[in-house]
C-alpha positions as CSV (number, residue, x, y, z in Angstrom):
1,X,-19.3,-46.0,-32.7
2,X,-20.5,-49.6,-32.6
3,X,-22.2,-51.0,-35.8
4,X,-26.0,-50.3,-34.5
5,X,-24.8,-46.5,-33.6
6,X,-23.2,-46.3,-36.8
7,X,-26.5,-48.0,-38.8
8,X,-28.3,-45.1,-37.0
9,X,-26.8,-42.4,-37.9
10,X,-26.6,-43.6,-41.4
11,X,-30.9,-44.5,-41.9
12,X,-31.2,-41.0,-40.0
13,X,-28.8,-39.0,-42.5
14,X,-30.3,-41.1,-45.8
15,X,-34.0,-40.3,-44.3
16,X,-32.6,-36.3,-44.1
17,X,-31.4,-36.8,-47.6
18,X,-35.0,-37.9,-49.2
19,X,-36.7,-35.2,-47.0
20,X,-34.2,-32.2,-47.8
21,X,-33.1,-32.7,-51.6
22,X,-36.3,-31.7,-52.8
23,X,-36.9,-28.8,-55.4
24,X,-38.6,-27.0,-52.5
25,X,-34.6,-26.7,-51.2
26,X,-33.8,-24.4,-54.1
27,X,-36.2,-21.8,-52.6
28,X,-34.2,-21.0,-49.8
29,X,-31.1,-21.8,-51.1
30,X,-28.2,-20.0,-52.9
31,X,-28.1,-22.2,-55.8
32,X,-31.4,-20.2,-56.8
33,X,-29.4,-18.0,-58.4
34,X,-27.8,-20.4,-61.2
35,X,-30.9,-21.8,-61.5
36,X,-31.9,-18.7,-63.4
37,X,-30.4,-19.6,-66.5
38,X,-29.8,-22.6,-69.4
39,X,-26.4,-21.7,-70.7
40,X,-23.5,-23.8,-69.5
41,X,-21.5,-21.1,-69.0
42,X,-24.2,-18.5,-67.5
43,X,-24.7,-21.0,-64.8
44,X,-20.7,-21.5,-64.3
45,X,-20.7,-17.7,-63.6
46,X,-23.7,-17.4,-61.7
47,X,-23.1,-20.3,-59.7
48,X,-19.7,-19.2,-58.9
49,X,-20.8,-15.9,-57.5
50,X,-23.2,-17.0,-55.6
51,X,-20.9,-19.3,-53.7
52,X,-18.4,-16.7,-53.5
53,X,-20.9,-14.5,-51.7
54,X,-22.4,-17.6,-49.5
55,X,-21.5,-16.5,-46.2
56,X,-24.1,-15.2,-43.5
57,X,-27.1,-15.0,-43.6
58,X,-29.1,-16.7,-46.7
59,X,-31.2,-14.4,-47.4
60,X,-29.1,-11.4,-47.7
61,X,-26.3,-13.9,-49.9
62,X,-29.7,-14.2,-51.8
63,X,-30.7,-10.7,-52.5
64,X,-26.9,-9.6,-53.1
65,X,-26.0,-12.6,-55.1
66,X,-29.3,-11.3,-57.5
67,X,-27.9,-7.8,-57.2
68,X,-24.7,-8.7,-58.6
69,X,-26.4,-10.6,-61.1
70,X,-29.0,-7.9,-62.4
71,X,-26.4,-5.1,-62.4
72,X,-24.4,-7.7,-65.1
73,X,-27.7,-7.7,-67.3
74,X,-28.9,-11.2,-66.4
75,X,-26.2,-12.1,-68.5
76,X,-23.5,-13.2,-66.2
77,X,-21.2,-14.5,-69.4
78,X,-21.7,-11.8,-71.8
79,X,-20.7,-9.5,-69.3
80,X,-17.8,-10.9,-67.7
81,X,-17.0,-11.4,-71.9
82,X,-17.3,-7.5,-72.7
83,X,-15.7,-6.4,-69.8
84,X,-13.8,-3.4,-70.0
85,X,-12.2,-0.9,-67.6
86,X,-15.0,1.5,-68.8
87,X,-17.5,-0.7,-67.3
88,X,-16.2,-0.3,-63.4
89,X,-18.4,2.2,-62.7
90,X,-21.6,-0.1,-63.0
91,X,-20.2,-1.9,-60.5
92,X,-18.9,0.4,-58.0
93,X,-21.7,0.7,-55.9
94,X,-21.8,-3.4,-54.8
95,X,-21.0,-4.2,-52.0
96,X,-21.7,-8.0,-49.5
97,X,-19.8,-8.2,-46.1
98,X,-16.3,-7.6,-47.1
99,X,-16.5,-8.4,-50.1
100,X,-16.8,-5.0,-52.3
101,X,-16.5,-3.2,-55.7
102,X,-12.2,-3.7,-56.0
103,X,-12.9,-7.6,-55.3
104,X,-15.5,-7.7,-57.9
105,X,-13.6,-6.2,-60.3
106,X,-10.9,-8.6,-59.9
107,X,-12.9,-11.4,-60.0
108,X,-14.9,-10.2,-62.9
109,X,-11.0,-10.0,-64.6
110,X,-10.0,-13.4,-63.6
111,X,-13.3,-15.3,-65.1
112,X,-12.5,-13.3,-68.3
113,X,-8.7,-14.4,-68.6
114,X,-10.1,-18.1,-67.5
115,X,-12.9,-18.1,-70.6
116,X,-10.7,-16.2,-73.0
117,X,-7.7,-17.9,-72.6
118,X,-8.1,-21.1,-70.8
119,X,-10.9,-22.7,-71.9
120,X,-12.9,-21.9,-68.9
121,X,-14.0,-22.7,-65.4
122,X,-14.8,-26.5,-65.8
123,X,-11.2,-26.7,-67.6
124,X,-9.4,-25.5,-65.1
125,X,-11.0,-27.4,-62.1
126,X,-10.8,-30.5,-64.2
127,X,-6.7,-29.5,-65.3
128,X,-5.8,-29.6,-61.5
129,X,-8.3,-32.9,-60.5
130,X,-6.5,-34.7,-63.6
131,X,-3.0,-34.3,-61.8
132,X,-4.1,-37.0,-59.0
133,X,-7.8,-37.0,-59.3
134,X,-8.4,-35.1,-56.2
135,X,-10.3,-31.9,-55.4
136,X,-7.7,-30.8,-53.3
137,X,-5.4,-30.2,-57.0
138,X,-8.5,-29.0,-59.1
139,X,-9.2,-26.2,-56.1
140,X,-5.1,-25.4,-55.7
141,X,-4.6,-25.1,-59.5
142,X,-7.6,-23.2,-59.9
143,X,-6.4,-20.5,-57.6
144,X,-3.2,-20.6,-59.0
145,X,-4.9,-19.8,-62.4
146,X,-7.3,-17.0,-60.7
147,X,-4.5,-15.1,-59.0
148,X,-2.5,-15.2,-62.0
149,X,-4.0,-11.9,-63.4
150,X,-3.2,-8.2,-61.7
151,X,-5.4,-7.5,-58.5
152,X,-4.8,-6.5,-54.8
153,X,-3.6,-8.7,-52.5
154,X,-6.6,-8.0,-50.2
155,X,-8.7,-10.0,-52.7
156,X,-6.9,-12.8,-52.0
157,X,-9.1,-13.5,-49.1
158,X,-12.1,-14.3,-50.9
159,X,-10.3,-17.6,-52.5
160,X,-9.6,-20.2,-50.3
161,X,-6.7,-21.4,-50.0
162,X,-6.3,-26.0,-49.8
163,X,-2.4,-25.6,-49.5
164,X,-3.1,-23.8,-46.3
165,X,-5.9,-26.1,-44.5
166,X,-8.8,-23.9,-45.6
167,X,-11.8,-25.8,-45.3
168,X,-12.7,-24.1,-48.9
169,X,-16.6,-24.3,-48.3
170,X,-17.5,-22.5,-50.8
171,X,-15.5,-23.6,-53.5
172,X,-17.0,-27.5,-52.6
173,X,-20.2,-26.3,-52.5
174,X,-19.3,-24.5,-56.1
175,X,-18.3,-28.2,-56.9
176,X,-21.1,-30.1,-55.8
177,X,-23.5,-27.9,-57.6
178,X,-21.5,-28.1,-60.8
179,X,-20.5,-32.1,-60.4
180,X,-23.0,-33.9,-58.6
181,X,-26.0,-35.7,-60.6
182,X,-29.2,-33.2,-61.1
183,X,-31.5,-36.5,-60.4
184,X,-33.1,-34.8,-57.8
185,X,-33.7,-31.6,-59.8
186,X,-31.1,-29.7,-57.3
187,X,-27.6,-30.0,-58.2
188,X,-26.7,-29.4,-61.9
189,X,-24.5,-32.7,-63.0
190,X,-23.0,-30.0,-65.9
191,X,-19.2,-31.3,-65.4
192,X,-18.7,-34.9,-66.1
193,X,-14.8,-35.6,-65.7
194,X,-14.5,-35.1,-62.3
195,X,-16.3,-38.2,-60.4
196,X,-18.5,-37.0,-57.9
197,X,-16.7,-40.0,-55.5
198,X,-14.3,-38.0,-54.8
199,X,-16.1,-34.1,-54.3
200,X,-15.1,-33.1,-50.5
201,X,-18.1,-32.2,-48.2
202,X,-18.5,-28.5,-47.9
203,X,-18.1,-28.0,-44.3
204,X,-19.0,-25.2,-42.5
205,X,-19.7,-24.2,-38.6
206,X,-23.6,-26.0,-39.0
207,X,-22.0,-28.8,-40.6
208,X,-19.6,-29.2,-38.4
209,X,-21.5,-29.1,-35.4
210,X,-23.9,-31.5,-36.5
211,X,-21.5,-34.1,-37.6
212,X,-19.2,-33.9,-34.3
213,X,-22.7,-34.6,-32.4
214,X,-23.3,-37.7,-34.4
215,X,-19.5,-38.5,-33.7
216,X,-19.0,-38.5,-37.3
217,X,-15.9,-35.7,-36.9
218,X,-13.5,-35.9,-34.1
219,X,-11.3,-33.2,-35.2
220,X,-12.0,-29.7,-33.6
221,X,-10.8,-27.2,-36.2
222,X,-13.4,-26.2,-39.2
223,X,-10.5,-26.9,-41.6
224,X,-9.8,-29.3,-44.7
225,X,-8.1,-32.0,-42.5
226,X,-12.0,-31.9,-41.2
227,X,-13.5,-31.8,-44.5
228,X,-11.5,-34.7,-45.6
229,X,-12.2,-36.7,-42.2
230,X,-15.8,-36.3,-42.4
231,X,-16.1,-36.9,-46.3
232,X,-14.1,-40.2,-45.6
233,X,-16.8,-41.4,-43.0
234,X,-19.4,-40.6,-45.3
235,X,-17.9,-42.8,-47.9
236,X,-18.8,-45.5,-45.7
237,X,-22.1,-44.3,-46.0
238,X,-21.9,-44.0,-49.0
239,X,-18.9,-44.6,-51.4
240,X,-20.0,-43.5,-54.4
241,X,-21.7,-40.2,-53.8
242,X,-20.4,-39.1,-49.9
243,X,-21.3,-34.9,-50.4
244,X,-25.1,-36.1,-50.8
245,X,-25.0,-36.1,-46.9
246,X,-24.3,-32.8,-47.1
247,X,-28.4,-31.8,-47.4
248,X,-28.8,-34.0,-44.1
249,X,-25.8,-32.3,-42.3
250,X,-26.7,-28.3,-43.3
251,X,-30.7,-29.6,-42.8
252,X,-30.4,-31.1,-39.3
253,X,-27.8,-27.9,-38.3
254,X,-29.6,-25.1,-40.1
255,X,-33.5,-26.2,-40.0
256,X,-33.8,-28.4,-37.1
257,X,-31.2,-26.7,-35.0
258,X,-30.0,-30.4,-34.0
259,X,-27.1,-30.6,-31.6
């Protein structure tokens, strides 16, 4: 792109910013469900579940995402605190996509070892970004840590995997919510050691899309040599907070059906 192109696309992404990050966004959006609560750690939970489940369609991640969340109580912490092989039966019965009961209990396992023994979820994302200050480390290191407990290898699936080229949407999304200033009363700013400079777009198929029409992404697989392509032409955009674009990208895809 020549300079006017490029100036373009960047007053048409920062006007889709303004209009998109809005409180009216929550409504529709997954991050509804952490929004639920004021504990640090009951939103680390509930946030993380919900972007584990953030696949397909948004209203059914929404109405499983709050299934999950009322059959642990509305206390997401407590419950992943208390739990006990006793307790498997409350949970037998849930079910999203492929996602089912043996996942959730090995999830539910892992968030347990990661509170109770390492300090918890923001420690270990921060752990691995410390190593080179990348997200790339704080997502590989956190898997590490997740896997580390008993669990079927099936489960596996449901945690991307960075050493592999996943595009780890989910887990950036997780990230951007947990990172990224709450200025606009959206995101929650909770962690403050890893610099939202460096958070990694969340890039899915609407993302995508949009971004190779605006010739932002030339590369044609959904992966995280994409993610990281597209993230570094956003820090042109803007260096110090690039995933912002990412309410422009999933608006103009999702609501506007641009192409």
């Amino acid at each position: 792109m020549n300079k006017q192109e490029t100036d373009g696309v960047k007053d048409l992404l920062d006007h889709k910013y303004d209009e998109f990050c809005q409180s009216h966004f929550i409504d529709t959006d997954p991050i509804q469900i952490p929004k639920q609560f004021t504990s640090k750690e009951d939103i680390e939970i509930a946030a993380f579940f919900a972007a584990t489940l953030a696949w397909g369609n948004r209203k059914m991640i929404i109405s499983s995402a709050n299934k999950l969340i009322n059959i642990m109580g509305n206390s997401p912490y407590d419950f992943v605190m208390s739990y006990s092989p006793a307790q498997r039966k409350q949970i037998e019965d849930f079910k999203y996509r492929t996602f089912n009961s043996v996942d959730l209990d090995f999830f539910i396992q892992s968030l347990n070892n990661i509170y109770t023994n390492h300090h918890g979820l923001e420690n270990i994302f921060t752990k691995g970004y410390n190593v080179d200050k990348s997200i790339k480390s704080a997502i590989s290191h956190f898997r590490e840590v997740f896997i580390s407990v008993d669990h079927e290898k099936r489960s596996e699936k449901h945690l991307a995997n960075v050493d592999k080229q996943s595009a780890a949407k989910r887990l950036n999304m997780f990230l951007r919510w947990m990172v990224r200033s709450n200025c606009e009363g959206v995101d929650f700013g909770l962690w403050k050691n890893i610099n939202p400079s460096d958070l990694i777009i969340p890039l899915d198929v609407h993302c995508a899309r949009t971004a190779r029409a605006l010739n932002l992404l030339t590369r044609q697989q959904t992966d995280w040599k994409a993610a990281i392509e597209l993230t570094n032409k956003l820090k042109d955009f803007d260096s110090n907070d690039p995933v912002k674009y990412d309410f422009a990208l999933f608006g103009l895809g999702v609501f506007e059906k641009f192409r």
